[in-house]
C-alpha positions as CSV (number, residue, x, y, z in Angstrom):
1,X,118.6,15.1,109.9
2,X,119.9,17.6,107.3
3,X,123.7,16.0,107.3
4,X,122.0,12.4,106.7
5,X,119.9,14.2,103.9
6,X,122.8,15.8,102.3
7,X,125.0,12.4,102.2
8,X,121.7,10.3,100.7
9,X,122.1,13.4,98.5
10,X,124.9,13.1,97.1
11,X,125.2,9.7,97.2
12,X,122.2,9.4,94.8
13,X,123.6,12.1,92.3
14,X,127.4,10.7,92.6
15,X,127.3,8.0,89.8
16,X,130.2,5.7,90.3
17,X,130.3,2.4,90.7
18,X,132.7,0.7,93.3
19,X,135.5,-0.8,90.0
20,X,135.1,3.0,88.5
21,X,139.1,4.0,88.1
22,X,137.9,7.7,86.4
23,X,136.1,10.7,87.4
24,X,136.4,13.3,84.7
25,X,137.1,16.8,85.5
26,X,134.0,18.1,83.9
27,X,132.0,16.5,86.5
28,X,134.0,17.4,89.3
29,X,133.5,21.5,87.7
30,X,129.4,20.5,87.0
31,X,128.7,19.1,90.7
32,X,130.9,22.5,92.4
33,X,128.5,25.1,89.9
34,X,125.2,23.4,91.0
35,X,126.8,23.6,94.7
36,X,128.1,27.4,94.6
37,X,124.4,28.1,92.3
38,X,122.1,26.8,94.9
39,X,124.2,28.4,97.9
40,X,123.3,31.7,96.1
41,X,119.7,30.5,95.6
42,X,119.4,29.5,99.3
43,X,121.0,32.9,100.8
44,X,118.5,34.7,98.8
45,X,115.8,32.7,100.0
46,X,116.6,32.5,103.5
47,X,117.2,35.4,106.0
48,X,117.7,34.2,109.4
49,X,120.6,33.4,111.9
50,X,119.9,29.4,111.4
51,X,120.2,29.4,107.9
52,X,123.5,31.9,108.0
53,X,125.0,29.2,110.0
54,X,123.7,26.4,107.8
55,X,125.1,28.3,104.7
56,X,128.0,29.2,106.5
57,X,129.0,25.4,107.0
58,X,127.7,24.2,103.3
59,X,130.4,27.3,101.9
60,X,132.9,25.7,103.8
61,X,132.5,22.6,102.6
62,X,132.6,23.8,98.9
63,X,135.7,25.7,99.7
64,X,137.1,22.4,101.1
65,X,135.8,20.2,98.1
66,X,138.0,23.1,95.8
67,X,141.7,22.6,98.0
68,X,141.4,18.5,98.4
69,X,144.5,17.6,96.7
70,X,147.1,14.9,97.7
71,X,149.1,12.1,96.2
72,X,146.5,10.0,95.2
73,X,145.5,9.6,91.6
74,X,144.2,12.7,90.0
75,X,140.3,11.1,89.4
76,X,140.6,10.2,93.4
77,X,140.6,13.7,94.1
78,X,138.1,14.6,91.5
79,X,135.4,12.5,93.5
80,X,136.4,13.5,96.8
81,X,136.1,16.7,95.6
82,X,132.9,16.1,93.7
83,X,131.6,14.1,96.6
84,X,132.0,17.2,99.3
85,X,129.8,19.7,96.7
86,X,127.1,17.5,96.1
87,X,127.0,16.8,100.4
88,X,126.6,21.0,100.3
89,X,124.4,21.1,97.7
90,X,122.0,18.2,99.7
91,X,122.3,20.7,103.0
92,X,121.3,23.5,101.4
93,X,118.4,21.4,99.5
94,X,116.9,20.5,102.4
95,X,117.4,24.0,104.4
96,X,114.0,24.4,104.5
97,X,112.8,21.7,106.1
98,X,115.3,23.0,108.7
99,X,114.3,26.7,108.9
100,X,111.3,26.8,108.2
101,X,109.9,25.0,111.2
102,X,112.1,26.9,113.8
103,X,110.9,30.2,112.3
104,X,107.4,29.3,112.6
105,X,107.9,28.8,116.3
């Protein structure tokens, strides 16, 4: 549930259409702050072992978003990049519709 969230997530925030041959670097930079702002905002919301976890995976995928370089055109790596924070900004989102039902009991 909260993966298929966080890819409707992004794909709704990602803005490209399938001819787009540019992705500026500004919005590569915009889409990792909102990502790395709301991990902070969710880790202070949320104390438990679930959420750690969930947190745990959404940092990684921001760290991955950060080192996804190859030989492909430079605005190619920009949206993969892009893409990957806004899929752990949508987990972390909808974190709450995650924990708070399993803390509740």
């Amino acid at each position: 549930m909260l993966a298929r969230r966080a890819h409707e997530f992004a794909l709704s925030e990602l803005d490209v259409d399938p001819g787009d041959t540019g992705y500026d670097s500004g919005r590569t930079f915009r889409t990792k702050r909102r990502a790395v702002s709301q991990f902070r905002k969710s880790r202070n919301e949320y104390d438990s072992n679930v959420a750690g976890v969930v947190a745990s995976e959404a940092a990684s995928r921001i760290h991955t978003g950060d080192s996804r370089l190859d030989d492909s055109p430079t605005w190619r790596d920009r949206l993969r990049s892009a893409t990957t924070f806004l899929v752990a900004e949508g987990m972390l989102r909808n974190l709450g519709d995650v924990v708070e039902p399993l803390e509740q009991g």
